[in-house]
C-alpha positions as CSV (number, residue, x, y, z in Angstrom):
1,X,-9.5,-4.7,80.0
2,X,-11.0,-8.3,81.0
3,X,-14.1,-7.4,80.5
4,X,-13.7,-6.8,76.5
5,X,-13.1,-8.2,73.7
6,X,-10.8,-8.2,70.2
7,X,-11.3,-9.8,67.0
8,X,-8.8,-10.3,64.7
9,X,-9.2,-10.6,60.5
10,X,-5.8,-11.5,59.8
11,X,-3.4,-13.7,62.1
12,X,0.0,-12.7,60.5
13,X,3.0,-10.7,61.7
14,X,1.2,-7.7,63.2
15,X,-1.3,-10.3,65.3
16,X,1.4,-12.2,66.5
17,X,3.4,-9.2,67.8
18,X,0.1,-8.0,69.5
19,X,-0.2,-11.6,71.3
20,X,3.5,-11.5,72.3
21,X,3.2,-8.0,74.2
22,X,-0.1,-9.1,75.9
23,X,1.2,-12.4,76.7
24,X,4.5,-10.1,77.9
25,X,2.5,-8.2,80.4
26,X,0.2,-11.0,81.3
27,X,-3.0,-8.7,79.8
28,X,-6.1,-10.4,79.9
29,X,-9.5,-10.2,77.5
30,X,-13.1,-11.3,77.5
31,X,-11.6,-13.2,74.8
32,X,-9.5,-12.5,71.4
33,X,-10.7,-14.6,68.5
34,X,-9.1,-14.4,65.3
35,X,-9.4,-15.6,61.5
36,X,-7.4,-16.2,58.4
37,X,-7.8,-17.5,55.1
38,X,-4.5,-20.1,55.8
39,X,-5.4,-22.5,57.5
40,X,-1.7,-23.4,58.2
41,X,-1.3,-19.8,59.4
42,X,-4.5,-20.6,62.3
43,X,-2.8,-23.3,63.5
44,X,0.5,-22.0,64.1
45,X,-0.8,-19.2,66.1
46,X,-3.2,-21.1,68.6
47,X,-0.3,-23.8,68.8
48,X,1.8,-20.6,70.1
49,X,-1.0,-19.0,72.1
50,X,-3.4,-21.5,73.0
51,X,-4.6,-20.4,76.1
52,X,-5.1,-16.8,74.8
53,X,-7.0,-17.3,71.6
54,X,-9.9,-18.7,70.0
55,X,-9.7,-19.1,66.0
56,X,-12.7,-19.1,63.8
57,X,-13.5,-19.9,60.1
58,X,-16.7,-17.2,60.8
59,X,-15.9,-14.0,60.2
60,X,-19.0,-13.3,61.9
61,X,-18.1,-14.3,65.1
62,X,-14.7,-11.9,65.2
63,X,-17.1,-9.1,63.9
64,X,-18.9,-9.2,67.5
65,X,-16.3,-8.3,69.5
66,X,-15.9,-5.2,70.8
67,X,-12.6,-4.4,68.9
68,X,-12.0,-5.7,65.8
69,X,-8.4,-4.9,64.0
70,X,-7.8,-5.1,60.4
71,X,-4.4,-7.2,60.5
72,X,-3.9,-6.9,56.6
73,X,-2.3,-5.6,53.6
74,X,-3.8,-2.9,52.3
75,X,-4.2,-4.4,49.1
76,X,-6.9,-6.6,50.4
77,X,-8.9,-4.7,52.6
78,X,-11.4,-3.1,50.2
79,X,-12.3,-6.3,49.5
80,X,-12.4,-7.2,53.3
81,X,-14.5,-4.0,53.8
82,X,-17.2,-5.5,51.5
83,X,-17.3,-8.8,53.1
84,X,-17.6,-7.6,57.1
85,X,-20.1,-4.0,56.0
86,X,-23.1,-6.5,56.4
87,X,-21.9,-8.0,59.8
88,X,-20.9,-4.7,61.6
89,X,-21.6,-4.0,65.2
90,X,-22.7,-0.7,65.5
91,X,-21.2,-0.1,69.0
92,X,-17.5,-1.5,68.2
93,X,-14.6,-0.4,67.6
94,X,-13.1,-0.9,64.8
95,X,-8.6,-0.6,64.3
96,X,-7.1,-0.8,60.7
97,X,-3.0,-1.4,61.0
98,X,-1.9,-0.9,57.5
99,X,-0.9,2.1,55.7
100,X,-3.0,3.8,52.6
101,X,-6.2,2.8,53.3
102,X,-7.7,6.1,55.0
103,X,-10.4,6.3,57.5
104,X,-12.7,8.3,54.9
105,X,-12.2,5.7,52.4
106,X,-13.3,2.9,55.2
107,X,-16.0,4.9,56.6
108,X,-17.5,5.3,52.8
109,X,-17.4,1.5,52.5
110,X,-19.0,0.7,55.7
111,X,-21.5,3.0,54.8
112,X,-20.9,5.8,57.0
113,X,-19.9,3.8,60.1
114,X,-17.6,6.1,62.5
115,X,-16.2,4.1,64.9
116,X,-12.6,3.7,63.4
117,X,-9.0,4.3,64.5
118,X,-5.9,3.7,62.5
119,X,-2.4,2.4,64.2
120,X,1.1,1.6,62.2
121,X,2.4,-1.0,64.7
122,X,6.2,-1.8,64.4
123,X,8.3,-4.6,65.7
124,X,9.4,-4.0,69.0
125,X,6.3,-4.2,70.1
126,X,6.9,-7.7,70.6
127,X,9.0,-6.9,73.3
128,X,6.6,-4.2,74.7
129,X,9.0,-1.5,73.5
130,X,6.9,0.1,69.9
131,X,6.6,3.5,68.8
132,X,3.4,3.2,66.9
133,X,1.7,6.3,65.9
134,X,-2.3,6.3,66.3
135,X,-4.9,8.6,64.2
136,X,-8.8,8.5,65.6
137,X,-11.7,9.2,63.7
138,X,-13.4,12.3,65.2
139,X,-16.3,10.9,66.1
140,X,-14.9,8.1,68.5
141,X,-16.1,8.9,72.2
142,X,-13.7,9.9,74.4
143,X,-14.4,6.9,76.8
144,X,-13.8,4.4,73.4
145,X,-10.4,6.6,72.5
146,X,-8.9,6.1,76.0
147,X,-9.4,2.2,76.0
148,X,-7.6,1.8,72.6
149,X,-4.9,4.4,74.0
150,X,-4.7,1.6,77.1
151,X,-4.1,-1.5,74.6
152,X,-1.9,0.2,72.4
153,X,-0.1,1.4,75.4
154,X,1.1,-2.4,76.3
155,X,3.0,-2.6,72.7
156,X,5.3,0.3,74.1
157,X,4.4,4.1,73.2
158,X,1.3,5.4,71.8
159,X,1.3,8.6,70.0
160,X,-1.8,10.0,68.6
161,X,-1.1,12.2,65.8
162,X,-3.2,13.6,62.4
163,X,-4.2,10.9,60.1
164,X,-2.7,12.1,57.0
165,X,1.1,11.7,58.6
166,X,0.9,7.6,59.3
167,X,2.5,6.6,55.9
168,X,5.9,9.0,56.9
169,X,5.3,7.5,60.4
170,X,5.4,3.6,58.4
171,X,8.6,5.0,56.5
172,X,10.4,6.4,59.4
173,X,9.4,4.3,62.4
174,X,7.4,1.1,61.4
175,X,10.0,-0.2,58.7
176,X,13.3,1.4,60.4
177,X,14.6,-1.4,62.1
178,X,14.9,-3.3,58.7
179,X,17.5,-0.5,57.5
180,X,19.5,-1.4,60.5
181,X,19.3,-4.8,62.0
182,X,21.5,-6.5,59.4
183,X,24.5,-3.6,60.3
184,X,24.2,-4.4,64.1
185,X,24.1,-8.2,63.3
186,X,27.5,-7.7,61.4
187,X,28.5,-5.4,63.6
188,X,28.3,-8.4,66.1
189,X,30.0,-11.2,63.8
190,X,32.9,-8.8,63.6
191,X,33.4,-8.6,67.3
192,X,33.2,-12.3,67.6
193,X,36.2,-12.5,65.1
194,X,38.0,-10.1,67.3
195,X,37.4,-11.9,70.1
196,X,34.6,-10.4,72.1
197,X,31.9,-13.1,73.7
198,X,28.3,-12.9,72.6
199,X,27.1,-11.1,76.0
200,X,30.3,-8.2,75.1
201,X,29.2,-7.9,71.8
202,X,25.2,-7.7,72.7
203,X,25.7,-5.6,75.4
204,X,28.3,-2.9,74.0
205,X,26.8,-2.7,70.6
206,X,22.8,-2.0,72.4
207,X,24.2,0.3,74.3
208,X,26.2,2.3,72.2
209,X,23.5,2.3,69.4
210,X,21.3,3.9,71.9
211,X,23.8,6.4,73.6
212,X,24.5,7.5,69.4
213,X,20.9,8.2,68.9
214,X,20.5,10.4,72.4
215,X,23.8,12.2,71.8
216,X,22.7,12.8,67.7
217,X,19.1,14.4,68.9
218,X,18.9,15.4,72.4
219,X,22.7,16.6,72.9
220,X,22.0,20.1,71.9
221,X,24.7,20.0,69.3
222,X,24.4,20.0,66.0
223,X,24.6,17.1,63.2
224,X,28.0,18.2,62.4
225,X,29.6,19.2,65.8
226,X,28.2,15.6,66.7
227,X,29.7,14.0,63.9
228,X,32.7,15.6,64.4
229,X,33.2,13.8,68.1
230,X,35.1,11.0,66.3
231,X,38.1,11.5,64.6
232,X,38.6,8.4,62.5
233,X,35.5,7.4,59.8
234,X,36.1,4.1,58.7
235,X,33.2,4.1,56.1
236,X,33.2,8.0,55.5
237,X,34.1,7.1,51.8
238,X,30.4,5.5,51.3
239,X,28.5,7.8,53.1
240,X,27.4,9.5,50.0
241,X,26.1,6.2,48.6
242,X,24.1,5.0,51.5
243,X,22.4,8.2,51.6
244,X,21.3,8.5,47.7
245,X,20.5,4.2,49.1
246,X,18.3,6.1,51.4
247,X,16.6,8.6,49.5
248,X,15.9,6.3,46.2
249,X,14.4,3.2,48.3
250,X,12.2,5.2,50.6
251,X,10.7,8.1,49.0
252,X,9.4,6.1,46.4
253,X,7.9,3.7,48.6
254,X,6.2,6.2,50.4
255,X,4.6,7.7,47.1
256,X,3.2,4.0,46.8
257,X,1.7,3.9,50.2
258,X,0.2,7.2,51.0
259,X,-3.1,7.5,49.9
């Protein structure tokens, strides 16, 4: 992959999590040039990578790259669409990472330009260890489809799927580990009150979490034979709560984000 090179608009969360896998896995580029509109935000991420990155205040200059990823909110990138359409490279590639914006919509914009993918990234792919879903525009060569696959591959797992199921994809993989994190950080507080060390707590609670999940889906038993492994439920009696939590939060949102 030395011999290419990514452009970034946008040097943000997703960006930095894209740095941090490549910098995991020592990948290397042509080069990888980003821009932002905050300065403050620029300086930050070449002070963190400065040996990987070149930032830019010409958005022309990350439009020549041979990848080019769309590290916004999709509230902004119409307007984004307009400002690159007159600098695009027909031969590159271009990557949106937000949710809503569809590849028709982008292509229309651009007029007509083909060469698109969209990915919905999510955070452990900062430790090389993602699920993030991928949807390719038809017309992408197989040659350009297979070198995307091998970047998105570093972040953890790549899964292409059809374009119109990356919003539940955002819902059910990209934003997850915000619905948990805070109950295995308490989880963890709770055994240091009861006297567990930090390497007990870290190291019982990851891998119970993950021997849960296996045993829920890949046991061969059902929801409620699973369920019914453990006798005593200490939060049974909120159960219904955290599931209307559940259903009022996050079906909602995903009304305001598919397209």
């Amino acid at each position: 992959m030395k011999a290419k090179s990514l452009g970034f608009i946008g040097a943000g969360r997703v960006t930095r999590i894209f740095l941090q896998a490549f910098k995991n896995h020592k990948v290397s580029f042509r080069q990888i040039c980003m821009i932002d509109p905050v300065k403050e935000i620029l300086e930050a991420i070449m002070k963190d990578f400065p040996n990987m990155i070149t930032t830019t205040n010409d958005l022309q200059k990350v439009m020549q790259n041979d990848v080019v990823f769309i590290a916004l909110h999709p509230s902004v990138i119409m307007e984004t669409l307009d400002k690159i359409k007159p600098l695009m490279n027909p031969g590159s590639l271009l990557v949106s990472l937000a949710p809503k914006i569809t590849m028709d919509k982008i292509s229309m914009k651009l007029d007509g330009f083909q060469n698109i993918a969209r990915m919905i990234p999510n955070a452990p792919s900062m430790i090389n260890e993602g699920y993030n879903p991928v949807a390719f525009s038809k017309s992408i060569s197989d040659t350009d489809r297979e070198f995307l696959i091998k970047i998105f591959e570093v972040l953890g797992k790549c899964v292409p799927v059809e374009e119109h199921s990356l919003e539940a994809y955002a819902i059910i993989t990209a934003m997850s580990p915000t619905y948990f994190w805070f109950q295995y950080r308490e989880l963890f507080e709770i055994g240091r009150k009861l006297g567990l060390s930090d390497v007990e707590c870290r190291t019982g609670i990851a891998e119970t979490i993950k021997a849960s999940v296996n045993t829920l889906f890949y046991s061969g038993m059902t929801p409620e034979e699973v369920t019914d492994l453990i006798p005593v439920k200490p939060i049974a009696e909120y159960e219904a709560e955290i599931r209307n939590i559940y259903n009022s939060k996050l079906l909602p949102l995903y009304e305001k984000i598919k397209p």
